[in-house]
C-alpha positions in Angstrom: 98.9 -38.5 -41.9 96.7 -36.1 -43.4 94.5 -38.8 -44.9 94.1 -40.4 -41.4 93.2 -37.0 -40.3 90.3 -36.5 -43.1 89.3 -40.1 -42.6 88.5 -39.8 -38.5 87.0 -36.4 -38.9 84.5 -38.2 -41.8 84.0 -41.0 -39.4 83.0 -38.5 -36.5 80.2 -37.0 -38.8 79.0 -39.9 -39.9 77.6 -40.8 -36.6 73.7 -40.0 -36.2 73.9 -39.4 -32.2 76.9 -37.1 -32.9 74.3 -35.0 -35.2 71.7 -34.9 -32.5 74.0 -33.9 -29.6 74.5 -31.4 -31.6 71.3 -30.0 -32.6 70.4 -30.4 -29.6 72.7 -28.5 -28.1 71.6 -25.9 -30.3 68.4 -26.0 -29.6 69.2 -25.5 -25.5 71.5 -22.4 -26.2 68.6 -20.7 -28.8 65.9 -21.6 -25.8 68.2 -20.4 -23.2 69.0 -17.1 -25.0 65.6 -16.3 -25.6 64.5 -17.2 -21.9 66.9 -14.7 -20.7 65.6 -12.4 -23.2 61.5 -12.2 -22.1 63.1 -11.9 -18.1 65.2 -9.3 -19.4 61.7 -7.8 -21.2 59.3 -8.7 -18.0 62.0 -6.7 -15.8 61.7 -3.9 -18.0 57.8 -3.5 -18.2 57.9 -4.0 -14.7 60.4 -1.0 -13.9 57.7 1.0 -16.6 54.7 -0.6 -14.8 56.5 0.9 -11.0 56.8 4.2 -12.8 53.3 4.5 -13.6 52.2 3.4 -10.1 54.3 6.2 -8.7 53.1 8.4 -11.1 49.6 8.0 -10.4 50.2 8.0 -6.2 52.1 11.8 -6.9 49.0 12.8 -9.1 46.4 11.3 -6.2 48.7 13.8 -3.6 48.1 16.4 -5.8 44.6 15.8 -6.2 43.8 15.5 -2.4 46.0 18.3 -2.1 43.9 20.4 -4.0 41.0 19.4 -2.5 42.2 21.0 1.1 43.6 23.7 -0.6 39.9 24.9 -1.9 38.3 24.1 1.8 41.5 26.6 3.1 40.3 29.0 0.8 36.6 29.3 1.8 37.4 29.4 5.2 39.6 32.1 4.5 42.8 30.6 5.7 45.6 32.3 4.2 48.8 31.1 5.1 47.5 27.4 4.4 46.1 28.0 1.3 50.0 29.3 0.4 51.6 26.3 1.9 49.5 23.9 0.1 50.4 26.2 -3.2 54.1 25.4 -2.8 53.1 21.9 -1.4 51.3 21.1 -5.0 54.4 22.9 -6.6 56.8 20.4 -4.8 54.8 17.3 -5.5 53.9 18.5 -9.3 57.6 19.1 -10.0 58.5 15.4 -8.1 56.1 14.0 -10.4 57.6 15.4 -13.6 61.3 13.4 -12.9 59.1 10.3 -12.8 57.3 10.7 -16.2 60.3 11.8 -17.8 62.3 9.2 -16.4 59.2 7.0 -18.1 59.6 8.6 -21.0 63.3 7.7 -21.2 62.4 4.1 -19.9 59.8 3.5 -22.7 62.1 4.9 -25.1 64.9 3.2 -23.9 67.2 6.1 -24.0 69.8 5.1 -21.8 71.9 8.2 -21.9 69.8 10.2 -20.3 68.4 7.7 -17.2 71.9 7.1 -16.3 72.6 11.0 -16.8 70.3 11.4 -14.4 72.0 8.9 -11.5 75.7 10.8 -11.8 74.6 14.0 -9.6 72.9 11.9 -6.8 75.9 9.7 -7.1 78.5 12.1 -6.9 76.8 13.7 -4.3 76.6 10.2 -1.9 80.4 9.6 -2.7 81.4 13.4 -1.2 79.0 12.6 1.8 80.9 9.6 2.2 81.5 8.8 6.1 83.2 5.5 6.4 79.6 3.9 6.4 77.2 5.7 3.9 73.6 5.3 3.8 71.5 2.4 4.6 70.2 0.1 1.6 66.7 -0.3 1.9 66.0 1.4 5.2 68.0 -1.0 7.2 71.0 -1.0 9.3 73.1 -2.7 6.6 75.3 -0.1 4.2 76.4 0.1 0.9 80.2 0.0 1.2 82.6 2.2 -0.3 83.8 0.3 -2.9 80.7 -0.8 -4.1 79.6 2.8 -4.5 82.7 3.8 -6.6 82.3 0.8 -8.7 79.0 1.8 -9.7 79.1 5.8 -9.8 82.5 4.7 -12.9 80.6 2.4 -14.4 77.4 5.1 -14.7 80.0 7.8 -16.0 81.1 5.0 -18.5 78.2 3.5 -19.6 76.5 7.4 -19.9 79.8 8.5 -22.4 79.8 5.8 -24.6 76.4 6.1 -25.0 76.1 1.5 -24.4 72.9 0.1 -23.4 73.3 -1.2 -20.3 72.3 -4.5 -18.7 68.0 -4.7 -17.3 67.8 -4.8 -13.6 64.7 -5.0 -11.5 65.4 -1.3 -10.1 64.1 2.2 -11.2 66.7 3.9 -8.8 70.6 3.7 -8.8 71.7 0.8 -10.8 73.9 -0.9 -8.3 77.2 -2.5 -9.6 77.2 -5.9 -7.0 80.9 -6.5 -6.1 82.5 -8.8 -3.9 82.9 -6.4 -1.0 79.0 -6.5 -0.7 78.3 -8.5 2.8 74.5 -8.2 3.3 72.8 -10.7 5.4 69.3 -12.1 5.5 66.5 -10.6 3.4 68.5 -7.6 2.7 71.1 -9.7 0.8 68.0 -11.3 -0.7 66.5 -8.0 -2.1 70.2 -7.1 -3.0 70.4 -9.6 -5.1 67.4 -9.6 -6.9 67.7 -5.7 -7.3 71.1 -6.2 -9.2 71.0 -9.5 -10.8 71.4 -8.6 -14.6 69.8 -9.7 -17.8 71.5 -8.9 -21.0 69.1 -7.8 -24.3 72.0 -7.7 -26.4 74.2 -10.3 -28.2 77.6 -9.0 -26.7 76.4 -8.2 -23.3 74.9 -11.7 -23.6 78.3 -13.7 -24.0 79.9 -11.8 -21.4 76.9 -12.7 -18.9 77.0 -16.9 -20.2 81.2 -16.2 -19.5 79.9 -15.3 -15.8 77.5 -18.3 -15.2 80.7 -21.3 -16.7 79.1 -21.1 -19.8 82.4 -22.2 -21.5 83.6 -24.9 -19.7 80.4 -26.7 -19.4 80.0 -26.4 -23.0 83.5 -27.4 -23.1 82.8 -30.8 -21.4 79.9 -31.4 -23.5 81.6 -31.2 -26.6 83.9 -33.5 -25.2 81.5 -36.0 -24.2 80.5 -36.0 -28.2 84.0 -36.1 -30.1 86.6 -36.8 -27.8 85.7 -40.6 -27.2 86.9 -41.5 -30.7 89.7 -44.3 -29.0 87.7 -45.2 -25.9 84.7 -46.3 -28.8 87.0 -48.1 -30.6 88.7 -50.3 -28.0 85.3 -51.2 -26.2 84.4 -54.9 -26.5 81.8 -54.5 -28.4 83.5 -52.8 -31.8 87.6 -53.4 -31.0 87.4 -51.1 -33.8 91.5 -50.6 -33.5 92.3 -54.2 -35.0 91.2 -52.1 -38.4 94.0 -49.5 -38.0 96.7 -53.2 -36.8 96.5 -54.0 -39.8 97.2 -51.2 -41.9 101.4 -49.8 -42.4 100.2 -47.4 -39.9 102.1 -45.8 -36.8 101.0 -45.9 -33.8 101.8 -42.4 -32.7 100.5 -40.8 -36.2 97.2 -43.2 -35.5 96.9 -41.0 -31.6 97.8 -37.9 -33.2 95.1 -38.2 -35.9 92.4 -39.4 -33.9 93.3 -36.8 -30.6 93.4 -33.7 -33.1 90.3 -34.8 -35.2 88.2 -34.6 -31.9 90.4 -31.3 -30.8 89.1 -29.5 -33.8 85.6 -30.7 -33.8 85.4 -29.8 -30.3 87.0 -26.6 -30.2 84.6 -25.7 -33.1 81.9 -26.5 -31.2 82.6 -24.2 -28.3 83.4 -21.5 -30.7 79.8 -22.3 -32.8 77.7 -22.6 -29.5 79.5 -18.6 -28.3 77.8 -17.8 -32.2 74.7 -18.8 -31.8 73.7 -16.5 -29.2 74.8 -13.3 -31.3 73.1 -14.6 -34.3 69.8 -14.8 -32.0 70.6 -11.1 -31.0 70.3 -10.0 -34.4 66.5 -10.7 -34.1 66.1 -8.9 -30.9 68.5 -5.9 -29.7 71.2 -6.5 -32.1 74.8 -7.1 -31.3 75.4 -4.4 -28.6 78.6 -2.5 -28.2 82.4 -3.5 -27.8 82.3 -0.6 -25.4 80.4 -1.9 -22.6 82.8 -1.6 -19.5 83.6 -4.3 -17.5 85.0 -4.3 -14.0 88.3 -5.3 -12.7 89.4 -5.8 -9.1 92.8 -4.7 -8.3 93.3 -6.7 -5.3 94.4 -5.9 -1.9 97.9 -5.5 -0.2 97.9 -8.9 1.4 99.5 -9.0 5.4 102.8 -8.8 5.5 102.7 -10.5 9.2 100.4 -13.4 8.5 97.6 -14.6 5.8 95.2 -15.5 8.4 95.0 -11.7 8.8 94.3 -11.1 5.0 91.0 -8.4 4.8 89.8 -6.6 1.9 89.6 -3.2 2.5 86.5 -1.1 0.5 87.9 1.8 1.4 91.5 1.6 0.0 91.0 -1.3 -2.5 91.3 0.3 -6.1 90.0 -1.3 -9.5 89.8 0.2 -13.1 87.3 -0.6 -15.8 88.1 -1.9 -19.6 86.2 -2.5 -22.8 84.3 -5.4 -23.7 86.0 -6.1 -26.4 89.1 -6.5 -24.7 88.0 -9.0 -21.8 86.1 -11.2 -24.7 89.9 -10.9 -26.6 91.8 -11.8 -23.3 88.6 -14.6 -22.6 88.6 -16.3 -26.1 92.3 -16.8 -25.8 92.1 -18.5 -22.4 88.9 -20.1 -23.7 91.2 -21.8 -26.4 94.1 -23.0 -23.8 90.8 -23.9 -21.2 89.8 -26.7 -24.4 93.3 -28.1 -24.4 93.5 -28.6 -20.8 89.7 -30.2 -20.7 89.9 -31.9 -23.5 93.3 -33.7 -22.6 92.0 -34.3 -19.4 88.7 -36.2 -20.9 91.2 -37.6 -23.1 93.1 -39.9 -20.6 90.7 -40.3 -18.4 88.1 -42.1 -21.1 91.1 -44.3 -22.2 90.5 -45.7 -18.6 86.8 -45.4 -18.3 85.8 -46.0 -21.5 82.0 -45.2 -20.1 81.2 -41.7 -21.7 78.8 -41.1 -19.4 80.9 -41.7 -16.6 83.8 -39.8 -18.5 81.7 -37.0 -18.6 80.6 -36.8 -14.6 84.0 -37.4 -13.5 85.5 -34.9 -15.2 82.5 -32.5 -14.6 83.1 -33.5 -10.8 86.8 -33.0 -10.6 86.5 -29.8 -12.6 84.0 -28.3 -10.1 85.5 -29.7 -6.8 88.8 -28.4 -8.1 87.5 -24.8 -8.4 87.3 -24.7 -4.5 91.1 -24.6 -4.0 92.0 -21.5 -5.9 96.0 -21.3 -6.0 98.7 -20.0 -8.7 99.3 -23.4 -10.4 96.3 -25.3 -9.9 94.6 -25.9 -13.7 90.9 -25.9 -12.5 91.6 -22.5 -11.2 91.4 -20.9 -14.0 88.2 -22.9 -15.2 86.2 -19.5 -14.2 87.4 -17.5 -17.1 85.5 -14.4 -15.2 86.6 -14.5 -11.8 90.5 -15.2 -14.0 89.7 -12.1 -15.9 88.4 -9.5 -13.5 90.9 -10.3 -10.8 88.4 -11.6 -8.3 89.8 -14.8 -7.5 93.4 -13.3 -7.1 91.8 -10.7 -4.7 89.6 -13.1 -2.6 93.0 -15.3 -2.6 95.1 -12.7 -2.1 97.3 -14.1 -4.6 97.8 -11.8 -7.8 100.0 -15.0 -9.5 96.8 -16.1 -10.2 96.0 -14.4 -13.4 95.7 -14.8 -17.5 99.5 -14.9 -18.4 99.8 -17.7 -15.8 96.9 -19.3 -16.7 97.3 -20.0 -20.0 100.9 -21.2 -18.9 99.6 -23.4 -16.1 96.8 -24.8 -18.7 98.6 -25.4 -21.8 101.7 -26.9 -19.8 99.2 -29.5 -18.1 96.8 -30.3 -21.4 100.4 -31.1 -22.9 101.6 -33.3 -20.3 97.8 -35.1 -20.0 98.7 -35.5 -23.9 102.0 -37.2 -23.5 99.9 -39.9 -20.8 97.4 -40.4 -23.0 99.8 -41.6 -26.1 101.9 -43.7 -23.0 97.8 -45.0 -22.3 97.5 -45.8 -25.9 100.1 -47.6 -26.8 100.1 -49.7 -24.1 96.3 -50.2 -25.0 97.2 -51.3 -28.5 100.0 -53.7 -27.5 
């Protein structure tokens, strides 16, 4: 058995194409990483480069405003000449927030520009009147829960002294959260105001984790090891008439070649998630375990009927936890995610047999299955994020759907997909 094992995983890197998948792969992540990196840098000149514009239209005031003030005084005129004073003293001492706050930009000293938000925060949360301020000048609010969300997150990222995520925002650094229900351009400038661009290698992972990083990866790795019995029952190599021949069972023959490509593929999720933290050690470094990350506690669902389910900003609580605990809880259902997947792939190219095909099926199926979020549905939990922070549990109103049951749901199912692709083999081999 163990000689089997050794002599598929030799087979798998003896394969040139397997070798330039690979690198390949590589190659997109290190590109994709450092991508993300210059928007994350552009974003950051450009909040410096808003700063200085600023700067420059409080120093014009002043200098226009010293201009009247010396016209005032030749004509003799008193009490303007002492409202202009105090006008230049109000403008002057404006000015001096913004070329600190420059400073502290420029410097990056995150402590202090977030400092800086908590009073104005805490003061908008005590104002609070069911509505709160306008974004943008418009008629649209800022809801309640939003604003508690980020004025926590602020406190948090402030005492433990992290460095935050960039966004394209000198002002409050807005924490975007499911409640949010802007429409038309304001959603647009919403959005681009608090999409986030990680500098560092841990804040990076956790932002890839957000976009399916894992599972696409997942079915990539798939589509490069786990077609070790669909390749060798095609009509071109009927490679298995090798193994016929050979004192060899049938059911150590499945287990050697299904673990082989397991391994290689779980490896290669695990090397791809390493790659972007080896990259960070050339920019911002690895970042802090500390980093808080947002989780939804749901909402009382109604008790007279579903179609009267509402999320309430108001009432609805959450809590925050470390980073290092949702990568923990996120590499464990990342592990349970590649046996599901790659059982899935499994079967299905033992039918197929097209890799390419295999690999848009199961990229379809995956995605479509997504869109039906329920308690025991496997592709549910295909969104490691939305599993993690609780917001596909809130928006379903279902908290069943969450990591314990997950990884329950997942590993039962990749065990029974298994099971049919030994029944698919065997009867293949007869």
């Amino acid at each position: 058995m163990r000689r089997l094992f050794l002599f598929e995983g030799k087979k798998v890197l003896k394969k040139k194409t397997t070798w330039a998948a690979f690198f390949l792969t590589i190659a997109a992540v290190i590109g994709l990483y450092f991508f993300n990196y210059s928007i994350a840098k552009s974003n950051h000149q450009g909040n410096i480069a808003r700063l200085d514009y600023i700067i420059e239209t409080y120093q014009k005031w002043v200098n226009d405003t010293k201009v009247e003030k010396e016209e005032a005084e030749k004509d003799g005129n008193r009490k303007k000449v002492k409202s202009l004073t105090a006008e230049i003293k109000r403008i002057q001492k404006s000015n001096s927030k913004y070329i600190t706050r420059k400073e502290n930009y420029i410097n990056e000293n995150w402590h202090k520009i977030y400092k800086e938000q908590i009073p104005d925060l805490h003061d908008w949360l005590d104002n609070f009147n069911d509505q709160s301020r306008g974004y943008e000048g418009s008629d649209q609010n800022i809801n309640n829960f939003t604003s508690r969300a980020t004025l926590e997150e602020v406190l948090l990222i402030e005492k433990n002294d992290v460095t935050p995520f960039i966004q394209n925002s000198i002002y409050t650094p807005y924490l975007p959260t499911i409640y949010d229900e802007f429409t038309g351009t304001v959603k647009e400038t919403w959005e681009q105001e608090t999409k986030r661009y990680a500098t560092t290698g841990l804040s990076y992972i956790y932002q890839l984790i957000q976009q399916l990083y894992i599972p696409i990866f997942i079915i990539i790795g798939c589509f490069i090891f786990a077609n070790n019995i669909s390749s060798d029952t095609s009509n071109k190599k009927k490679g298995l008439n090798f193994y016929f021949v050979l004192p060899i069972q049938k059911k150590k023959l499945f287990i050697a070649k299904y673990l082989s490509g397991f391994i290689y593929t779980l490896g290669f999720v695990v090397f791809m998630l390493l790659v972007p933290l080896l990259c960070s050690l050339f920019t911002k470094g690895l970042g802090s375990f500390k980093y808080p990350v947002l989780i939804y506690e749901g909402s009382e669902p109604n008790p007279y009927n579903s179609e009267y389910n509402i999320l309430d900003p108001l009432k609805d609580q959450f809590h925050f936890i470390h980073l290092s605990s949702y990568l923990l809880q996120a590499l464990l259902l990342s592990i349970v995610l590649v046996i599901f997947l790659y059982s899935f792939y499994y079967v299905l190219s033992l039918f197929v047999r097209n890799p390419i095909v295999t690999a848009i099926l199961v990229g379809i199926i995956t995605f479509l299955g997504l869109k039906y979020p329920a308690a025991y549905n496997p592709f549910t939990y295909v969104d490691i994020h939305k599993i993690l922070n609780g917001e596909t549990a809130t928006l379903a109103f279902n908290p069943a759907i969450d990591l314990q049951n997950g990884m329950f749901v997942l590993l039962g199912i990749g065990c029974l997909m298994t099971l049919l692709g030994y029944i698919r083999f065997s009867k293949l081999s007869n």
